[in-house]
PQR file with spaces between the fields and no chain letter, atoms N, CA, C, O and H, PARSE charges and radii, in Angstrom:
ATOM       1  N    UNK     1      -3.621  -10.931    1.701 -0.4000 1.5000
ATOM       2  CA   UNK     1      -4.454  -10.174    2.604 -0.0000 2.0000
ATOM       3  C    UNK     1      -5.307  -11.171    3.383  0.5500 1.7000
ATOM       4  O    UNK     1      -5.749  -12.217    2.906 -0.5500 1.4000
ATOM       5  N    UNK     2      -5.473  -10.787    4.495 -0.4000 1.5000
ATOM       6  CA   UNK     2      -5.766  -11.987    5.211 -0.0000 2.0000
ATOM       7  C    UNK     2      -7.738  -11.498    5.557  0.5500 1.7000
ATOM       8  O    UNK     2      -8.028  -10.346    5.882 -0.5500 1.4000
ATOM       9  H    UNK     2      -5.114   -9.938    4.883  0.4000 1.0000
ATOM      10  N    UNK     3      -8.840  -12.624    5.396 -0.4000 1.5000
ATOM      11  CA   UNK     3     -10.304  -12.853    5.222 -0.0000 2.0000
ATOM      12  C    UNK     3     -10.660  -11.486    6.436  0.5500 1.7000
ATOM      13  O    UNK     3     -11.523  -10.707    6.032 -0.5500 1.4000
ATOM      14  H    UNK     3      -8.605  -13.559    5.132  0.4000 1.0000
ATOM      15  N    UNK     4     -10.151  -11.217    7.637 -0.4000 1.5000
ATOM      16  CA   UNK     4     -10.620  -10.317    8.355 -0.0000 2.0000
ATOM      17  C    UNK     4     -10.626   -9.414    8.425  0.5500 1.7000
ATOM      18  O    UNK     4     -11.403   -8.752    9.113 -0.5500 1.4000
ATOM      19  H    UNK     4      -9.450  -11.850    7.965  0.4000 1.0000
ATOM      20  N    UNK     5      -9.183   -8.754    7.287 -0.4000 1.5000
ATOM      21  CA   UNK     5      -9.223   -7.131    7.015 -0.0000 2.0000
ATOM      22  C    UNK     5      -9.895   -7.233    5.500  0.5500 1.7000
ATOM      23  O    UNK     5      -9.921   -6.135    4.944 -0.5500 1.4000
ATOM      24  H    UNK     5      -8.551   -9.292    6.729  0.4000 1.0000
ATOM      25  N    UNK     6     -10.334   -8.103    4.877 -0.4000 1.5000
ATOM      26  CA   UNK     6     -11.163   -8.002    4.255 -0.0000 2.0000
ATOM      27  C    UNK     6     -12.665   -7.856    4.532  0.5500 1.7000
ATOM      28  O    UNK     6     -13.297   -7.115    3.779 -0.5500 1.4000
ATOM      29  H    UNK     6     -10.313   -8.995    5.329  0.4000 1.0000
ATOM      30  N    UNK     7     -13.103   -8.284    5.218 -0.4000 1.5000
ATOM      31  CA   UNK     7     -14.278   -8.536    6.093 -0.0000 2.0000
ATOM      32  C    UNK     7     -14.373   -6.936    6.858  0.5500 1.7000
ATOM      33  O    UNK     7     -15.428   -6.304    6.799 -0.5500 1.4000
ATOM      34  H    UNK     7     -12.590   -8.886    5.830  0.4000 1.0000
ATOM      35  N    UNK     8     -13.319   -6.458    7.470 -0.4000 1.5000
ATOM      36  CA   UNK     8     -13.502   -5.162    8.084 -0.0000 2.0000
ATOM      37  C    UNK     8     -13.695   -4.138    7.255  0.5500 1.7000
ATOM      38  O    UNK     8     -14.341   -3.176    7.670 -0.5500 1.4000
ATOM      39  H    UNK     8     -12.462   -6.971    7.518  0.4000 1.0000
ATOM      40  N    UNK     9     -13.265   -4.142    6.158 -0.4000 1.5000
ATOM      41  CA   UNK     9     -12.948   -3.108    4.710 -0.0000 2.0000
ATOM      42  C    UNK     9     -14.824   -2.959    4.328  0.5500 1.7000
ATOM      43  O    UNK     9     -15.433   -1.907    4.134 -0.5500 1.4000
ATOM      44  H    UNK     9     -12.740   -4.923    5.821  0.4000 1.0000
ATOM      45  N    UNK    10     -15.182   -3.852    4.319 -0.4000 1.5000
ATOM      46  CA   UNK    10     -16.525   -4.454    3.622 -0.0000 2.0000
ATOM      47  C    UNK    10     -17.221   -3.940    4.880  0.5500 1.7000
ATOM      48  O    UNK    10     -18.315   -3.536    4.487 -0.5500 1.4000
ATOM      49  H    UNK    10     -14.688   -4.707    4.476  0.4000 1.0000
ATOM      50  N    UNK    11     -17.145   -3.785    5.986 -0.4000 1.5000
ATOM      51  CA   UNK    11     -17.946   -3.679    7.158 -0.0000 2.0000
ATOM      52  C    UNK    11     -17.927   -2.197    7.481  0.5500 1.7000
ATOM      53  O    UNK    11     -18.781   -1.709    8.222 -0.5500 1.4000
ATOM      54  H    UNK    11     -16.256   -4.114    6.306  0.4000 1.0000
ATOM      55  N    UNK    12     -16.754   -1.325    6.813 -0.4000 1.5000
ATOM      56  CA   UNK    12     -16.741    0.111    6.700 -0.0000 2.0000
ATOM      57  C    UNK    12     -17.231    0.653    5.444  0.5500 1.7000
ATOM      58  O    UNK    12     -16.874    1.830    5.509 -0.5500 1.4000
ATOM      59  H    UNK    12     -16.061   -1.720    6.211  0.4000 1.0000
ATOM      60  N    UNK    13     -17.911    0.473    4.202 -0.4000 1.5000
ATOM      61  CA   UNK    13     -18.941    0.780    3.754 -0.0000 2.0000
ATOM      62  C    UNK    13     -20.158    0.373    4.350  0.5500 1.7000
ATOM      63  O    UNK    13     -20.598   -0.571    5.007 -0.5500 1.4000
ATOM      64  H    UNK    13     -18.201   -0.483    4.150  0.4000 1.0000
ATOM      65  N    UNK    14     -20.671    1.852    3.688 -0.4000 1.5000
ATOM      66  CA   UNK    14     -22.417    1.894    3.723 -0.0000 2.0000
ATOM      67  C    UNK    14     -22.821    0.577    2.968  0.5500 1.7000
ATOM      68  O    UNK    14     -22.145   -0.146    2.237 -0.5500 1.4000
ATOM      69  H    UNK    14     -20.313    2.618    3.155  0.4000 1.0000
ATOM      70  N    UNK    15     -24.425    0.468    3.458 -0.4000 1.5000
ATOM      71  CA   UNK    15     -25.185   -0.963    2.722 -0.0000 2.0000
ATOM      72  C    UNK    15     -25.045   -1.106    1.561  0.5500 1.7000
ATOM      73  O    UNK    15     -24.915   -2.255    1.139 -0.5500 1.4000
ATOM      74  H    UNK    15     -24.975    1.056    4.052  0.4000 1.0000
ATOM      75  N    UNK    16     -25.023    0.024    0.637 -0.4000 1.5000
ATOM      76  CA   UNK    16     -24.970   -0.045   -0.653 -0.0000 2.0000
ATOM      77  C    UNK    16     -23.390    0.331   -1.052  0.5500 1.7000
ATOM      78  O    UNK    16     -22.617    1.219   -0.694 -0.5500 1.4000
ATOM      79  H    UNK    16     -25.128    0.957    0.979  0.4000 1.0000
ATOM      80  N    UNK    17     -23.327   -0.510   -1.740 -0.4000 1.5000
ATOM      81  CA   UNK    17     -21.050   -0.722   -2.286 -0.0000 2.0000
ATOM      82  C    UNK    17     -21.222    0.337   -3.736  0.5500 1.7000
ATOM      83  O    UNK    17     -22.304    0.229   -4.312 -0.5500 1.4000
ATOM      84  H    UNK    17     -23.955   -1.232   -2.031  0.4000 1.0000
ATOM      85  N    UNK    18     -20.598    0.951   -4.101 -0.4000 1.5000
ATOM      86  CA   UNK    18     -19.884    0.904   -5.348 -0.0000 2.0000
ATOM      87  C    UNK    18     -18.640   -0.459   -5.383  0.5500 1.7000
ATOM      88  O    UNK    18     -17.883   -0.698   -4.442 -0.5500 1.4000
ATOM      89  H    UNK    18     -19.718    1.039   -3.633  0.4000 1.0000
ATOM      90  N    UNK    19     -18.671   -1.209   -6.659 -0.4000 1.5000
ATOM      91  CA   UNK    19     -17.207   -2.247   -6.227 -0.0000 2.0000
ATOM      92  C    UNK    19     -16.245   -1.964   -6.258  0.5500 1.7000
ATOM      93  O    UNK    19     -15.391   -2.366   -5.469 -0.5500 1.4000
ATOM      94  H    UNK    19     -19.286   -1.015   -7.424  0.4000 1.0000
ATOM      95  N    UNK    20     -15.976   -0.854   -7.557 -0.4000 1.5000
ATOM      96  CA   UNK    20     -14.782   -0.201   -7.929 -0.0000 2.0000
ATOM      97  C    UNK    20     -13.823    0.371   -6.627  0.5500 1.7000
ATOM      98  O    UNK    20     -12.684    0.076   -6.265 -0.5500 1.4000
ATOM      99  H    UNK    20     -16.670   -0.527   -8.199  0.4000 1.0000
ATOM     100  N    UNK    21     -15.093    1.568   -5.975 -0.4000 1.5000
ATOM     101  CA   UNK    21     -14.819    1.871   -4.423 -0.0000 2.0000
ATOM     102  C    UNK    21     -14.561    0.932   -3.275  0.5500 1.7000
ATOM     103  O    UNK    21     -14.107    1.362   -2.214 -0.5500 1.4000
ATOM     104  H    UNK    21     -16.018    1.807   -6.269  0.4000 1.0000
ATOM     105  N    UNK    22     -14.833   -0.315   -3.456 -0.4000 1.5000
ATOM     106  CA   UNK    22     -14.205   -1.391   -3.111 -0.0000 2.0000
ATOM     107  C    UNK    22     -13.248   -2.215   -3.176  0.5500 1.7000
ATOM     108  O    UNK    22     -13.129   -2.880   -2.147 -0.5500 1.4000
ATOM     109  H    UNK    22     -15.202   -0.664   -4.318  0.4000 1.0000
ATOM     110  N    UNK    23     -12.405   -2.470   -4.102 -0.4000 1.5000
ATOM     111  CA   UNK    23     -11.729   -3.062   -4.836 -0.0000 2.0000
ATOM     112  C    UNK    23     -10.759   -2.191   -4.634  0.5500 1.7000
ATOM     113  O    UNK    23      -9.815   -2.737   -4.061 -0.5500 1.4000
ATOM     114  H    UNK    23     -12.502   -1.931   -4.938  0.4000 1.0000
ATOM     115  N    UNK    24     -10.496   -0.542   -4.961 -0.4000 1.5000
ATOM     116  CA   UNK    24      -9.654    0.296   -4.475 -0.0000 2.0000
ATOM     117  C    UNK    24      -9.345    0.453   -2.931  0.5500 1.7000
ATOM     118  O    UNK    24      -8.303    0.876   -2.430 -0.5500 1.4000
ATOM     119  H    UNK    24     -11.263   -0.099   -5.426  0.4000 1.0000
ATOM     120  N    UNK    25     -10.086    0.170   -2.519 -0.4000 1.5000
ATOM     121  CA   UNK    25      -9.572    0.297   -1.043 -0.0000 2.0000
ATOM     122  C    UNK    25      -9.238   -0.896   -0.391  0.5500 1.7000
ATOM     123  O    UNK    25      -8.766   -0.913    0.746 -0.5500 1.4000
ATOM     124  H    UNK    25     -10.932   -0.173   -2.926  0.4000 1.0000
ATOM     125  N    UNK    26      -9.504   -2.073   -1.182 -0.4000 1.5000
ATOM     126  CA   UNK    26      -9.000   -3.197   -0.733 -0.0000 2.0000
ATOM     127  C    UNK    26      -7.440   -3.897   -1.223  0.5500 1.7000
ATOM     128  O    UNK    26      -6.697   -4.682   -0.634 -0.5500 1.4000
ATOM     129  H    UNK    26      -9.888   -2.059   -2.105  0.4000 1.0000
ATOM     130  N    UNK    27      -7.335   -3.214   -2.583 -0.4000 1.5000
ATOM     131  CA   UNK    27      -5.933   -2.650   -3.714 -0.0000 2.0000
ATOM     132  C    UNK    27      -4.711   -1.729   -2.708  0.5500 1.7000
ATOM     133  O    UNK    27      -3.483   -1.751   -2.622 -0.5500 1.4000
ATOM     134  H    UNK    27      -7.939   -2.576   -3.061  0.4000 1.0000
ATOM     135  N    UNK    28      -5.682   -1.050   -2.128 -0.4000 1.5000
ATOM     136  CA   UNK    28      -4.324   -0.290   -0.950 -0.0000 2.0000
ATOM     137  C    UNK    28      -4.353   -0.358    0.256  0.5500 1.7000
ATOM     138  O    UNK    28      -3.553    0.337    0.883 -0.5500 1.4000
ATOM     139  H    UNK    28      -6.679   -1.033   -2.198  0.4000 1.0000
ATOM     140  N    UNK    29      -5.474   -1.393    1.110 -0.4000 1.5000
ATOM     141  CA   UNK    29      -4.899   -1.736    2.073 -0.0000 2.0000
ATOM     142  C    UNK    29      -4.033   -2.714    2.340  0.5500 1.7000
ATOM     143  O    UNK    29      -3.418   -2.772    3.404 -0.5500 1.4000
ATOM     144  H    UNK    29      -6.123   -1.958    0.601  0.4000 1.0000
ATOM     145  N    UNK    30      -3.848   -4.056    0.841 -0.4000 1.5000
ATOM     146  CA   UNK    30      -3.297   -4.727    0.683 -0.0000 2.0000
ATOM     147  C    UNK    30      -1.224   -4.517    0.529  0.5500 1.7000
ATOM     148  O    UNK    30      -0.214   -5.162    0.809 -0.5500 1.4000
ATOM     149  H    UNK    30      -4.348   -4.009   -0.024  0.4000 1.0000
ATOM     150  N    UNK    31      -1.588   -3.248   -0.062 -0.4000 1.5000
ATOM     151  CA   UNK    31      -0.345   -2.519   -0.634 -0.0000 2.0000
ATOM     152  C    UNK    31       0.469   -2.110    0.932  0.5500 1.7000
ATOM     153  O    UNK    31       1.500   -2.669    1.308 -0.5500 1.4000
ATOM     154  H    UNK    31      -2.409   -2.724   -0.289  0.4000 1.0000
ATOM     155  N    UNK    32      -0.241   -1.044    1.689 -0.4000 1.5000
ATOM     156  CA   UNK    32       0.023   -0.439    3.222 -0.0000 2.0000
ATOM     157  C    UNK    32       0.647   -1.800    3.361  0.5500 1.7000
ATOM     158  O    UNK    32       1.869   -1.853    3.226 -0.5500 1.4000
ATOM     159  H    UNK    32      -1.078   -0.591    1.383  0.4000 1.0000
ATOM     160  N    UNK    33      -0.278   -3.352    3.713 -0.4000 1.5000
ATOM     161  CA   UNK    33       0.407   -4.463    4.726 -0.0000 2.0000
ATOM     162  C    UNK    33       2.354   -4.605    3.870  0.5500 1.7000
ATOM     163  O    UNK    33       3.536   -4.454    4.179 -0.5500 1.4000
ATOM     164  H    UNK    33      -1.271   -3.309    3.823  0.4000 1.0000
ATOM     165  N    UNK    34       1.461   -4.995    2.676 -0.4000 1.5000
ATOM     166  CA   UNK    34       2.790   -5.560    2.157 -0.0000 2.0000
ATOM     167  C    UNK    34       4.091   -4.759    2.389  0.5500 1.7000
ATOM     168  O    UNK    34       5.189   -5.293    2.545 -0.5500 1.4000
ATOM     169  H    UNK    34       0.501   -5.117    2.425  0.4000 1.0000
ATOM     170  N    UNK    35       3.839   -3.262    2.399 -0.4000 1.5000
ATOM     171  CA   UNK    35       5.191   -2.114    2.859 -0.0000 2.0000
ATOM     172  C    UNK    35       5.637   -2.342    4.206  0.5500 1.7000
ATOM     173  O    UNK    35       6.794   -2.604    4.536 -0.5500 1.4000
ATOM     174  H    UNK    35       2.947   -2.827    2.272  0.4000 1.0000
ATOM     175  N    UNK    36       4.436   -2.200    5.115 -0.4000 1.5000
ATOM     176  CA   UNK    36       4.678   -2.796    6.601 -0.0000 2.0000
ATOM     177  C    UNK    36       5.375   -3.578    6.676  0.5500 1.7000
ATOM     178  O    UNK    36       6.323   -3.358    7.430 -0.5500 1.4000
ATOM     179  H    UNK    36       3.496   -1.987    4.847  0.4000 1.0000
ATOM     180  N    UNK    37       5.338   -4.678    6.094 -0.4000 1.5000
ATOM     181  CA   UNK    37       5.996   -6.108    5.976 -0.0000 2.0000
ATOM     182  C    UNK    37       7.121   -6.361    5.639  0.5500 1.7000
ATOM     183  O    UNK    37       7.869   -7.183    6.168 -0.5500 1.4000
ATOM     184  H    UNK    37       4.567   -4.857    5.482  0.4000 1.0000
ATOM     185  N    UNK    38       7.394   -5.507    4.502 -0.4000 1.5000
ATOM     186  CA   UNK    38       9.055   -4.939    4.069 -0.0000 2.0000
ATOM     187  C    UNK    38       9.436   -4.330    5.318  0.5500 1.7000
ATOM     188  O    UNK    38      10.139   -4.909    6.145 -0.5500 1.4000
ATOM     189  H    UNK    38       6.786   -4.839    4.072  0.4000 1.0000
ATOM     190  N    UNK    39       8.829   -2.787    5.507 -0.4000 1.5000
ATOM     191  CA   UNK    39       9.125   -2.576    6.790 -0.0000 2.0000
ATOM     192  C    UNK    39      10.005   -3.132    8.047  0.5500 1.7000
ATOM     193  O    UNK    39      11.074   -2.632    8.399 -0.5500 1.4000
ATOM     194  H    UNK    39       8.258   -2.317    4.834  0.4000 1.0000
ATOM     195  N    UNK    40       9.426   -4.159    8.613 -0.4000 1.5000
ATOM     196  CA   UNK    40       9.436   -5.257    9.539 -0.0000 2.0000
ATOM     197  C    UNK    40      10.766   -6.154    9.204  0.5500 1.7000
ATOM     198  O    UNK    40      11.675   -6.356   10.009 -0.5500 1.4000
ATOM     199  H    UNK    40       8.558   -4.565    8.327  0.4000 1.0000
ATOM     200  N    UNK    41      10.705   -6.661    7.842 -0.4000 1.5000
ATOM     201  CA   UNK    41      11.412   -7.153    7.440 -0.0000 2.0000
ATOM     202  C    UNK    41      13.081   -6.742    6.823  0.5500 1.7000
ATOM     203  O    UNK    41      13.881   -7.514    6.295 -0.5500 1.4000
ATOM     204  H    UNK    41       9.966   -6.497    7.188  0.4000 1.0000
ATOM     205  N    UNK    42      13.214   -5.518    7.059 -0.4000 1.5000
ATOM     206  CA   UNK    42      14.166   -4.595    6.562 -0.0000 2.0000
ATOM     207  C    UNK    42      14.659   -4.523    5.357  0.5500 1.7000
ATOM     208  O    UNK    42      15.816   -4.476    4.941 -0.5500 1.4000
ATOM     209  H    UNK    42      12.564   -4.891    7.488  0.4000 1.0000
ATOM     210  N    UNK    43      13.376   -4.521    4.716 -0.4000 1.5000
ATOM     211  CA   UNK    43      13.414   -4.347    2.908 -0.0000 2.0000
ATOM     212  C    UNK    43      13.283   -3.581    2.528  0.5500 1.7000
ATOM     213  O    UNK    43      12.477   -3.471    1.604 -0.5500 1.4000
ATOM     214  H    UNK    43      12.436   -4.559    5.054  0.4000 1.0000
ATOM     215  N    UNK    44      14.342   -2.048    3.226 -0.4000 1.5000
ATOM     216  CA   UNK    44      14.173   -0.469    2.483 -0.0000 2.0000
ATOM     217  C    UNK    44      15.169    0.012    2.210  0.5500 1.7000
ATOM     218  O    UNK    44      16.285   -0.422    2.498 -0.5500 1.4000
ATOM     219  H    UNK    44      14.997   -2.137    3.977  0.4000 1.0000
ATOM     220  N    UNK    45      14.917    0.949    1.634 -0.4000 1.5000
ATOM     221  CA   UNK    45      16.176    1.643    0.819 -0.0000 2.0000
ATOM     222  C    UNK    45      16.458    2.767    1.263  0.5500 1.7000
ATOM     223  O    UNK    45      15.519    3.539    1.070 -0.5500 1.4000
ATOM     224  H    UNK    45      14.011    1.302    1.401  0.4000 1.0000
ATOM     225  N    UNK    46      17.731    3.466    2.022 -0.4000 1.5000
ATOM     226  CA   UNK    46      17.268    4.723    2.760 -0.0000 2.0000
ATOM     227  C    UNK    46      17.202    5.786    2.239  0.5500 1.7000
ATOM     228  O    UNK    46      18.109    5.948    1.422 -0.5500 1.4000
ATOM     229  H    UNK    46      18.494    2.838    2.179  0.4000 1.0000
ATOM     230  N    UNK    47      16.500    6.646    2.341 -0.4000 1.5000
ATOM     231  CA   UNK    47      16.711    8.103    2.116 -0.0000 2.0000
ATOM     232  C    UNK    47      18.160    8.756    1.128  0.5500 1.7000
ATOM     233  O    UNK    47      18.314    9.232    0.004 -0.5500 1.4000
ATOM     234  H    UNK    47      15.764    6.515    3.005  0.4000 1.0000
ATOM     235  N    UNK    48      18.657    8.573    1.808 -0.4000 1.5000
ATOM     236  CA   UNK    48      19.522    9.055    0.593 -0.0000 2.0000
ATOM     237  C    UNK    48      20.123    8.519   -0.274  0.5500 1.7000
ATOM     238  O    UNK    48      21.006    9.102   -0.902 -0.5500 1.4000
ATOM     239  H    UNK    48      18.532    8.187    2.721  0.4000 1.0000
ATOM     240  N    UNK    49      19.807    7.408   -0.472 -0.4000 1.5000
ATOM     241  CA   UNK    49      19.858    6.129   -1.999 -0.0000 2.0000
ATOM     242  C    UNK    49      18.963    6.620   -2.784  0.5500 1.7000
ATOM     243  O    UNK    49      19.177    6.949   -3.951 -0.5500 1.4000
ATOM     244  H    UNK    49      19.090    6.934    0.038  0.4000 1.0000
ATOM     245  N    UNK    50      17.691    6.721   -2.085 -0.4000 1.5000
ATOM     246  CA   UNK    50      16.623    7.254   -3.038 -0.0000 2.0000
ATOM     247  C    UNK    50      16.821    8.447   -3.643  0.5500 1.7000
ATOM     248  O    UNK    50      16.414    8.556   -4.800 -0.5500 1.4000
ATOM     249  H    UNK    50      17.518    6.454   -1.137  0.4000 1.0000
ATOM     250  N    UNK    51      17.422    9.485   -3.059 -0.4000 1.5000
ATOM     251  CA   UNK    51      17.400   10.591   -3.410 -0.0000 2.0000
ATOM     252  C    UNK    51      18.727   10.675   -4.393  0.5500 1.7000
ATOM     253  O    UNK    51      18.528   11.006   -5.562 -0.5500 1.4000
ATOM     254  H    UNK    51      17.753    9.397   -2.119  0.4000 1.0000
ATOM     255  N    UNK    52      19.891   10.425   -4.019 -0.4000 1.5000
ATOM     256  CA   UNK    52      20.972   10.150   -5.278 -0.0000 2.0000
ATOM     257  C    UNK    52      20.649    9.151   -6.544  0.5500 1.7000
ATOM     258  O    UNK    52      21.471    9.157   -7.460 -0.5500 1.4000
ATOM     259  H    UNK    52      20.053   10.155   -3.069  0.4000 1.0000
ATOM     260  N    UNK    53      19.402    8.218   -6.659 -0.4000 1.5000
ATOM     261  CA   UNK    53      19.307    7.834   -7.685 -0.0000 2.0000
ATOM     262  C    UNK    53      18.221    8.810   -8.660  0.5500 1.7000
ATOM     263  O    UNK    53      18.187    8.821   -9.890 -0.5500 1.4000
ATOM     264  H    UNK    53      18.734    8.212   -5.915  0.4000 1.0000
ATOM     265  N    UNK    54      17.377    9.596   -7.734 -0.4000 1.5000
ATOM     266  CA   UNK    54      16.307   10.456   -8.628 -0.0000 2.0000
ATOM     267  C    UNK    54      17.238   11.445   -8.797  0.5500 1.7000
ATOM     268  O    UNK    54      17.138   11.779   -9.977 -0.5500 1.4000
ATOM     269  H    UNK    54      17.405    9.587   -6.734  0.4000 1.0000
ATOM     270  N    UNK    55      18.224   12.200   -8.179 -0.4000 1.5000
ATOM     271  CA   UNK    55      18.658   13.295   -8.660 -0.0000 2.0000
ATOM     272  C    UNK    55      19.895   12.803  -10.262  0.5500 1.7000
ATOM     273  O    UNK    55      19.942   13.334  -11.372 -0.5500 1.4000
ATOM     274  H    UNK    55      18.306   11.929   -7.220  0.4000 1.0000
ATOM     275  N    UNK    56      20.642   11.727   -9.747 -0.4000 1.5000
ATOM     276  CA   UNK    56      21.178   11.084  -11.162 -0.0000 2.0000
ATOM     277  C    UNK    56      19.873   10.864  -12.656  0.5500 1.7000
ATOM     278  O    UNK    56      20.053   11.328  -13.782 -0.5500 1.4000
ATOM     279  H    UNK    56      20.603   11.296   -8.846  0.4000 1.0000
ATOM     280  N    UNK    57      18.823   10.175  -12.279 -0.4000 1.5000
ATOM     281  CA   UNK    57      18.368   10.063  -13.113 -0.0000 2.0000
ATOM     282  C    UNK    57      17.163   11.423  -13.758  0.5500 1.7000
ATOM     283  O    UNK    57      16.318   11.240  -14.634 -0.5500 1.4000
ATOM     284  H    UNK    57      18.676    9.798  -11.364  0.4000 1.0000
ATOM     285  N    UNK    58      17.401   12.606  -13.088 -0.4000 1.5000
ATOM     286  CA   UNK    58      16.523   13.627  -13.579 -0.0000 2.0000
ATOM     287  C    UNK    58      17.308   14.691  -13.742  0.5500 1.7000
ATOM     288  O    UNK    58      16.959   15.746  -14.273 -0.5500 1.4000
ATOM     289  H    UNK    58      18.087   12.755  -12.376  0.4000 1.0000
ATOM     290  N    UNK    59      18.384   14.442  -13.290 -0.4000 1.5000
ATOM     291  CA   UNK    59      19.896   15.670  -13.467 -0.0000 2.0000
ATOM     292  C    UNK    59      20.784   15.688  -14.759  0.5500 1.7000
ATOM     293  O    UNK    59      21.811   16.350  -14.910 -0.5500 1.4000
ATOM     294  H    UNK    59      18.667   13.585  -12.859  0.4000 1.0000
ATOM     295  N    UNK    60      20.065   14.642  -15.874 -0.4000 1.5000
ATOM     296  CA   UNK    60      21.052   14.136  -17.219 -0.0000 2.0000
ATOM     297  C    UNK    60      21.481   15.530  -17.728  0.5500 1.7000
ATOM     298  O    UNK    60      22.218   15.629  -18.709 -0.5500 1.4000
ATOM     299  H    UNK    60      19.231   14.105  -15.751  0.4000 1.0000
C-alpha cells in the first residue's frame, strides 16, 4: 500500500481514531488495490469456473 492512500485513509477520520477502525479500513483498502491489480493483471477466474466449482463442492 503505497504512504498516500495511507495518509488519505488517516485524513478521512475524525481527530479522534479508534485504531481498530483504522487498521480495518486500511486491511481493505489494501485488499480492493491488490484485486484491482489482479484485475489489471488478468488474474481472474470467470464466472462460471467459480460457479461449477461451488456447485461441485456443495452438491456432494
Amino acid at each position: 500500500m503505497k504512504k498516500k492512500n495511507v495518509i488519505d485513509a488517516i485524513n478521512e477520520f475524525p481527530k479522534e481514531v479508534n485504531l481498530n477502525d483504522l487498521f480495518e479500513r486500511l486491511i481493505v483498502k489494501d485488499k480492493i488495490e491488490k484485486g484491482l491489480l489482479q484485475i489489471e493483471n488478468g488474474q481472474t477466474v470467470p464466472h462460471n469456473k467459480v460457479v461449477a466449482h461451488f456447485k461441485k463442492k456443495w452438491l456432494k
